[in-house]
C-alpha positions as semicolon CSV with decimal commas, in nm:
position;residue;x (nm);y (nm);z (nm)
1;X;-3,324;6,830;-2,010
2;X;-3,186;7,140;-1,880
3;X;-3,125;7,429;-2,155
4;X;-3,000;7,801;-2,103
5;X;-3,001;8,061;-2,308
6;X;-2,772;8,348;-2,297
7;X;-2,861;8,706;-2,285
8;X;-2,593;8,928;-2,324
9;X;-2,471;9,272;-2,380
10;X;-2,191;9,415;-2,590
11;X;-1,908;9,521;-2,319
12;X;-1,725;9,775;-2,621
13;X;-1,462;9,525;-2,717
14;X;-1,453;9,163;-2,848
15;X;-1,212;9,039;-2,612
16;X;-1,454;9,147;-2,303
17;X;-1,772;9,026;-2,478
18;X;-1,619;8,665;-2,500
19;X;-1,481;8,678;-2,146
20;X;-1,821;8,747;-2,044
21;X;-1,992;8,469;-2,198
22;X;-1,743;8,195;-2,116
23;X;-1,820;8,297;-1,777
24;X;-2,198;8,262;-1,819
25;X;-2,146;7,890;-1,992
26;X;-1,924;7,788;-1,672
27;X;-2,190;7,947;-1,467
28;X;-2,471;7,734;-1,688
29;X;-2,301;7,443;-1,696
30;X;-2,250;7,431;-1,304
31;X;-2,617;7,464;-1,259
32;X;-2,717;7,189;-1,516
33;X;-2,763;7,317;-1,798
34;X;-2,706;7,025;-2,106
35;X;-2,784;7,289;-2,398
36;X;-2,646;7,651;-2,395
37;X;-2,769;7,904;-2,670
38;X;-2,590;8,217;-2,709
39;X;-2,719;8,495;-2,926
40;X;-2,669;8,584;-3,267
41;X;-2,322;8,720;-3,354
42;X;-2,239;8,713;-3,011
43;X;-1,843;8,779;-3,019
44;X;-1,889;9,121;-3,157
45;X;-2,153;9,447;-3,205
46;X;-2,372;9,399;-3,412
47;X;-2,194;9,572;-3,668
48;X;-2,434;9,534;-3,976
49;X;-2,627;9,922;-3,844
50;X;-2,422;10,070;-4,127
51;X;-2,189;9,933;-4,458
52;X;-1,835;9,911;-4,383
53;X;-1,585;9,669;-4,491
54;X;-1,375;9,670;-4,225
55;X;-1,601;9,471;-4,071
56;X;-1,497;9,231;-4,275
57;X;-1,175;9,141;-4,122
58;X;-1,418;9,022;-3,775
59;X;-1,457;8,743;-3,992
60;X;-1,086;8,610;-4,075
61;X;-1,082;8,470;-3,719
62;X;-1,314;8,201;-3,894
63;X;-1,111;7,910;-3,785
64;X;-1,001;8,029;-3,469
65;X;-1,305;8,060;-3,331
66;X;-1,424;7,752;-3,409
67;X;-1,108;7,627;-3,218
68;X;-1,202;7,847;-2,915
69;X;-1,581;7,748;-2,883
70;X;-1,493;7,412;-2,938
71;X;-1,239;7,418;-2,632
72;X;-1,521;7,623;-2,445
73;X;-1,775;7,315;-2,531
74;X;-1,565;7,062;-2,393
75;X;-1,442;7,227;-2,071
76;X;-1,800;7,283;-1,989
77;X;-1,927;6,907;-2,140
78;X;-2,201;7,135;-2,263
79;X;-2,339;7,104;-2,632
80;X;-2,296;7,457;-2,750
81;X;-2,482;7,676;-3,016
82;X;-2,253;7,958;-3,137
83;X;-2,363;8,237;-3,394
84;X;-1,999;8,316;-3,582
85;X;-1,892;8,534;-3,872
86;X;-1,791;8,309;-4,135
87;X;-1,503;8,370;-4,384
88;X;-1,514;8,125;-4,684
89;X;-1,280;8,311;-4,916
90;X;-1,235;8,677;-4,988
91;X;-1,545;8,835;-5,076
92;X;-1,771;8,554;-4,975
93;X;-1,908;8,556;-4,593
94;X;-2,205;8,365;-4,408
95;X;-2,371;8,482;-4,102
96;X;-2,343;8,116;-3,941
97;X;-2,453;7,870;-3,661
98;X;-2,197;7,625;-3,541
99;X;-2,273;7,346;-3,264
100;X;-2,035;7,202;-3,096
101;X;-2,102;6,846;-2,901
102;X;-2,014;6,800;-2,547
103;X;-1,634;6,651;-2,662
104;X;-1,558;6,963;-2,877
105;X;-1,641;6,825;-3,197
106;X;-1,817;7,010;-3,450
107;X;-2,175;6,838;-3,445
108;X;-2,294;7,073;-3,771
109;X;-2,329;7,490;-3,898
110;X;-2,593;7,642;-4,050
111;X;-2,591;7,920;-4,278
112;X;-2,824;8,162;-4,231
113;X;-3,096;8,152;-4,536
114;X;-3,325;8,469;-4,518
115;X;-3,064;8,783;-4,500
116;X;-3,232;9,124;-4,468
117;X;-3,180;9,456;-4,599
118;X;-3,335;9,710;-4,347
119;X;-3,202;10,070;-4,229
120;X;-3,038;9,936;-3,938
121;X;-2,983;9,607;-4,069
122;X;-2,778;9,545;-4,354
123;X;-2,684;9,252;-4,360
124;X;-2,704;9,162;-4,726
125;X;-2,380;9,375;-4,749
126;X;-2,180;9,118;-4,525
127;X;-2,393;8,779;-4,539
128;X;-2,394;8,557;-4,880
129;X;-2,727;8,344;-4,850
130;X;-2,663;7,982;-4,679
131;X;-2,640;7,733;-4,977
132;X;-2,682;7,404;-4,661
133;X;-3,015;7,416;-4,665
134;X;-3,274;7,394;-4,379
135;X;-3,124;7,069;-4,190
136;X;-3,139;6,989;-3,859
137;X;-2,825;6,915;-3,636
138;X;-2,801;6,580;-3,452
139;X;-2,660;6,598;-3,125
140;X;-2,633;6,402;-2,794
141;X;-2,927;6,652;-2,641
142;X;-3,167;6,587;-2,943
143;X;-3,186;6,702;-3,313
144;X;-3,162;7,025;-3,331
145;X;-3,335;7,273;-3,618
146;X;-3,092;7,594;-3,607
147;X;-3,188;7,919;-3,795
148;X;-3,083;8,255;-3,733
149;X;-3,273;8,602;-3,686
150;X;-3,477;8,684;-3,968
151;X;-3,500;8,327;-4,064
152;X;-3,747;8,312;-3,779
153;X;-4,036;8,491;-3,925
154;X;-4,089;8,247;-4,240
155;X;-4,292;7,977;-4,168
156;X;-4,156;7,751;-4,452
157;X;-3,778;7,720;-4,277
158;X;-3,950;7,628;-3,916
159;X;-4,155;7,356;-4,168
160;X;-3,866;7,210;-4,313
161;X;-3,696;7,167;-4,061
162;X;-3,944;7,018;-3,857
163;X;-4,039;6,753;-4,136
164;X;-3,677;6,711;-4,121
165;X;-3,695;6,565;-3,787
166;X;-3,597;6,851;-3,585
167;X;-3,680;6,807;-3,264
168;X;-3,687;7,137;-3,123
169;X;-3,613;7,495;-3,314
170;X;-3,379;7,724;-3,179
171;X;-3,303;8,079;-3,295
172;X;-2,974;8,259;-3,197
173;X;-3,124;8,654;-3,283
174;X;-3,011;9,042;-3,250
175;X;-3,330;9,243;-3,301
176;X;-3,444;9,558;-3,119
177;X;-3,590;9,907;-3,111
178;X;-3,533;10,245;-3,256
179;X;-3,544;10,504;-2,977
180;X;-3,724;10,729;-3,217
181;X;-4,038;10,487;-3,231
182;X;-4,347;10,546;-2,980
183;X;-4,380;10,302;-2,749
184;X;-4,660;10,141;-2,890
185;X;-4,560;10,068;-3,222
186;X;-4,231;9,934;-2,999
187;X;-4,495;9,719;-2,829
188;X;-4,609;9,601;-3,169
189;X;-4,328;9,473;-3,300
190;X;-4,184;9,291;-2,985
191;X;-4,547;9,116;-3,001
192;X;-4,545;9,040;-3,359
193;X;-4,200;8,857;-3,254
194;X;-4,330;8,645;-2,982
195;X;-4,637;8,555;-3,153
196;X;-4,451;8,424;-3,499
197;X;-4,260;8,242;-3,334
198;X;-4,470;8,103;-3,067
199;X;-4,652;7,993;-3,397
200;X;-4,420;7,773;-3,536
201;X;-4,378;7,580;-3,223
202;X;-4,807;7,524;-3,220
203;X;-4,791;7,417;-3,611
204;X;-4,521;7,206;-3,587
205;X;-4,546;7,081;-3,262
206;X;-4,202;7,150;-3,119
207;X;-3,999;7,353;-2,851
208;X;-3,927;7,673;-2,950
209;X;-3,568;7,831;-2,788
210;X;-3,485;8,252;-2,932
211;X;-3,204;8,401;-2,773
212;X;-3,148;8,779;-2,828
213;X;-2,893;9,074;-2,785
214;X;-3,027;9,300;-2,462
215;X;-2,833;9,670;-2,461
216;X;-2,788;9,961;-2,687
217;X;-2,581;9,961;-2,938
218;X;-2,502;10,325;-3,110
219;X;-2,380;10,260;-3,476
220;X;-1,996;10,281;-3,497
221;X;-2,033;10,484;-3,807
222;X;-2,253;10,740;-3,688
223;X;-2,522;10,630;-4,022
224;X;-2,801;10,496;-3,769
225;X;-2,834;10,619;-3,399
226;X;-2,838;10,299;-3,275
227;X;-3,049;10,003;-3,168
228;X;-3,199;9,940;-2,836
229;X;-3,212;9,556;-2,827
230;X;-3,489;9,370;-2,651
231;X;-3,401;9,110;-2,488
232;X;-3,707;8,876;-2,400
233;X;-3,533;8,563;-2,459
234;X;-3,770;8,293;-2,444
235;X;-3,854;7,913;-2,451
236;X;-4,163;7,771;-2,530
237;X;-4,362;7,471;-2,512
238;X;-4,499;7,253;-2,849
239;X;-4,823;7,432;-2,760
240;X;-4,673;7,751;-2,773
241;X;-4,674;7,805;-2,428
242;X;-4,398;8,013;-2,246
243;X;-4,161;7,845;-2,001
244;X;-3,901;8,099;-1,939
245;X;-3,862;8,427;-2,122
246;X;-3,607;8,716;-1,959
247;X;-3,692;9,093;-1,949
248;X;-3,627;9,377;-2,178
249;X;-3,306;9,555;-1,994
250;X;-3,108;9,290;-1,819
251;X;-2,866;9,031;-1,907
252;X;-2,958;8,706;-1,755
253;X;-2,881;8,315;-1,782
254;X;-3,231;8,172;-1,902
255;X;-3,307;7,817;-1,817
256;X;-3,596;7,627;-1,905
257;X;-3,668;7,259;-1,915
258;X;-3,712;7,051;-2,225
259;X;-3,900;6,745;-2,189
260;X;-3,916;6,552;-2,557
261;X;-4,217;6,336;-2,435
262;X;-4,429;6,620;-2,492
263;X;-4,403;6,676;-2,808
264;X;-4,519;6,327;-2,892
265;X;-4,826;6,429;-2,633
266;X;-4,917;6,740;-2,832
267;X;-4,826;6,581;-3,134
268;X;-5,091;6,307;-3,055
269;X;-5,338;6,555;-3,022
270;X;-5,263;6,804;-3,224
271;X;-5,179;6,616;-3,531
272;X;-5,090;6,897;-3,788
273;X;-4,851;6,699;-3,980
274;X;-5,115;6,440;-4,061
275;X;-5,356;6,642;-4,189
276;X;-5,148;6,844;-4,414
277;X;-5,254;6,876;-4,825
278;X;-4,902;6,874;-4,948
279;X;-5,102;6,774;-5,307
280;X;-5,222;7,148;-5,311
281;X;-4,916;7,310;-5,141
282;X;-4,773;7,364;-5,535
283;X;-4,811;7,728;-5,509
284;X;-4,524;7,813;-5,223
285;X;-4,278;7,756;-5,439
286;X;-4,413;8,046;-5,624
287;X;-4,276;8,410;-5,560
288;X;-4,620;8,557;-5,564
289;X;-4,933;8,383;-5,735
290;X;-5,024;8,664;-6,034
């Protein structure tokens, strides 16, 4: 199976940022592509560098949008992983993941669990925890274990939603440098990234698929400077193994190929899930073992 991930810039206004994308999913869909990630909040900026509620009212195109990405799904008989800001009432918003099946239908959302609170990146201000818990998405492509961002670097959500039956994790993500940081502590951290999440794909034994932001993005209320997104979208194997990843600067299409017999090879092999103690486990559900 054919997947693509989208790596995309902001273009300064939402209605250029969309037209953008659409044309990458036409453009991905034309050259095969079954499964099309796009990045995390991916209509807008990433707007959570500083606290503002205006930025709530991004959010009270809720339904439209799922009306608009559904359209986009179908026209492109691509199953489609959005990143939307979700409006449940006032006062009470989700940073969520909505796929939509090759029809148009809504094939399942996930709220984002793990919401951090970082200069930079507050999204606690705008995000209410997901109350849907860590399940996986069935889909005509496979099942699919969505998270978002910072959900990526806990080990216990890429778990779940493996024992779950997720068949392959995908993370929809907006993470990047400060300018002000040397370049090898910049280095660092884009490591530390990979390797976490290269990780969960070895212990669990499925595909891992992270689509990020790429550009810089100076902070509409002049609080931060700005972040200088990565990029390095990536797939990899159930052995951790890169596939595809993009660079650092440049927006690009990513496509990789998923092949779900593999993870039954490595699986084979590698049998993790067998040989886990879940007797002794008792102590994760813990905050911190005094």
């Amino acid at each position: 199976m054919k997947v693509a991930l989208v790596q995309k810039k902001y273009y300064g206004n939402t209605e250029t940022t969309i037209e953008k994308t659409v044309e990458d999913i036409k453009k991905a869909s034309l050259n095969g592509a079954e499964l099309i990630v796009l990045q995390e909040l991916h209509q807008n900026e990433y707007f959570c560098q500083s606290e503002d509620t205006k930025f709530f009212d991004y959010a009270g195109s809720w339904e439209e949008d799922i009306t608009f990405w559904s359209t986009v799904a179908k026209a492109n008989r691509v199953v489609l992983v959005t990143s939307l800001f979700e409006k449940r009432t006032a006062g009470l918003y989700h940073n969520t993941a909505v796929v939509f099946e090759k029809d148009g239908t809504v094939a399942g959302k996930y709220r984002k669990m793990h919401i951090p609170d970082d200069p930079g990146f507050y999204e606690k201000f705008y995000f209410t925890p997901g109350d849907l818990g860590f399940e996986p998405i069935q889909t005509s492509v496979g099942k699919l274990g969505v998270l978002v961002c910072w959900d990526q670097w806990y080990p216990e959500a890429a778990r779940i939603m493996t024992l779950r039956g997720a068949e392959m994790l995908i993370y929809p993500t907006a993470i990047g440098w400060f300018d002000g940081d040397n370049e090898a502590e910049k280095q660092r951290q884009l490591d530390s990234w990979i390797t976490i999440q290269r990780s969960h794909a070895i212990a669990n034994g499925v595909p891992v698929l992270s689509c990020n932001r790429v550009g810089f993005e100076a902070d509409s209320a002049g609080v931060m400077h700005g972040i200088r997104f990565w990029g390095n979208s990536f797939v990899c194997d159930p052995q951790g193994s890169l596939i595809a990843q993009a660079g650092s600067v440049d927006e690009t299409i990513l496509y990789a190929d998923i092949d779900h017999k593999r993870t039954k090879e490595v699986r084979d092999i590698w049998p993790f899930l067998r040989d886990r103690r879940i007797e002794a486990y008792g102590n994760l559900l813990k905050r911190y073992c005094d």
